[in-house]
N, C-alpha and C positions, 0 to 999 in steps of 0.2 A: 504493500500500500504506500502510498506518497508520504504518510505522516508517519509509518510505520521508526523510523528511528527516536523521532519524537516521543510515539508513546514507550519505545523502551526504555527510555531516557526516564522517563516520569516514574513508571514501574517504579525502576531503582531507585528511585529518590523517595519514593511513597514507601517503598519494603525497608530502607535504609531507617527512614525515619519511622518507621512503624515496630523495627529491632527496636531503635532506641527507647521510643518511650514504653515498649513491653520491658526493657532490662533494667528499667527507672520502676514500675511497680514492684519489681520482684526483689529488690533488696531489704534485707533483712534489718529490721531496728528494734531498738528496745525500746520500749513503752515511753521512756523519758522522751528520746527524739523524735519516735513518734506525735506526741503530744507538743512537743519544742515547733515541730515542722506544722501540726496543723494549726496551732495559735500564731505563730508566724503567718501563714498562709491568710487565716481570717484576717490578722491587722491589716495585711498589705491588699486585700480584699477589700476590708471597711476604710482605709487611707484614699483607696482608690475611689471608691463611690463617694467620698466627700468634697476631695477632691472636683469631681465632675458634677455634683450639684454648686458648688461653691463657685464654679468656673462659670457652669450655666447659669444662676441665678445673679451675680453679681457684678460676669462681664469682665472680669480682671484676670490678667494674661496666668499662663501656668508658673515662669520663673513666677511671680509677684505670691500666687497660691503657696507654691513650696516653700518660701519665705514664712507666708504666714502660719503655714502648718509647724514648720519649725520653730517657731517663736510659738507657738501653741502647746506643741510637746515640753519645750523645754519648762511653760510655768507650771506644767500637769507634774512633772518630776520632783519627788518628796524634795523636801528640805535637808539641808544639814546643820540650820542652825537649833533644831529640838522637836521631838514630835506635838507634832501639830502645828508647829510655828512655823512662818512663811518668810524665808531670807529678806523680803520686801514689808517694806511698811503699808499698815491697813486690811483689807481683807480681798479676796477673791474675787473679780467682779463675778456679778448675776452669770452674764452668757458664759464666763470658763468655768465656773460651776457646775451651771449644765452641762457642758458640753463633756465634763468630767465626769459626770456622773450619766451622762448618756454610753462614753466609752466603758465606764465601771460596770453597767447594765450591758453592753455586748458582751465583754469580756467575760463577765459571769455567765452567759451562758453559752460563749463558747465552752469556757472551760466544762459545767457543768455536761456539753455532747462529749467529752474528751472525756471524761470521768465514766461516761453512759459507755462508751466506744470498751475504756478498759475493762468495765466490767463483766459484760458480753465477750470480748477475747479470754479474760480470765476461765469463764464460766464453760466456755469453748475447748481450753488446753485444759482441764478438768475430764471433762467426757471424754479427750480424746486419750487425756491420760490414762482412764478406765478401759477404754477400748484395744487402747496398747497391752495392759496389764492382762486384759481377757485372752488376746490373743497369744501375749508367751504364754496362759498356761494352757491353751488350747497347744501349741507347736511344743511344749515341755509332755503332756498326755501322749501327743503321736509320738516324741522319741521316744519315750518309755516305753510303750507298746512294741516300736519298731526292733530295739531293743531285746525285749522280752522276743518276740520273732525270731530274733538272728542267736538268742541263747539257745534256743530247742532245735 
């Protein structure tokens, strides 16, 4: 066919990329990174959608947003000069309070999926830990048997 190189070109490039992100699920983690990876994953999820309402609603370029999101995080970030106290004089405004405690309400329930997630895996390596344990003594019975077989 006239396009025929073209689609073998594409093939490879779709099977290439289709390896890689099958060799990216399949790696093994432990619960922590697990959990590290998906509360990551949400922030830069929820960063992203505020981002793009903040951009859409107010008109103001994305450098100008990334600025302000920065300067956003940084007053969200505890103190060091005592708990509870705020390195600046007076209180919080209204809207970074909200917006604090609007992030404290996602983050609560990401974590709370991440918490859901482990205890469903846990409850999983459980049963299959039984299933294992059923099975040596099912294959521990046939050697004995087989065994008992090859003595007579």
């Amino acid at each position: 066919p006239q396009f025929g190189d073209v689609w073998v070109t594409s093939a490879e490039r779709r099977e290439s990329s289709r390896k890689r992100a099958l060799s990216q699920l399949r790696r093994p983690q432990s619960y922590c990174a697990f959990a590290a990876v998906a509360i990551q994953q949400a922030y830069r999820a929820w960063k992203s959608r505020i981002m793009e309402v903040a951009t859409g609603q107010r008109g103001i370029g994305s450098s100008a947003m990334a600025a302000h999101v920065r300067r956003a995080e940084q007053s969200v970030k505890p103190s060091t000069s005592g708990p509870g106290l705020s390195s600046h004089s007076g209180h919080m405004p209204p809207k970074s309070m909200a917006a604090l405690e609007q992030s404290m309400s996602f983050f609560t329930g990401e974590v709370n999926k991440v918490n859901g997630m482990i205890g469903h895996l846990e409850a999983e390596m459980q049963q299959q830990k039984a299933d294992i344990t059923e099975v040596k003594e099912l294959i521990g019975g046939l050697l004995k048997k087989q065994q008992d077989i090859g003595r007579s």
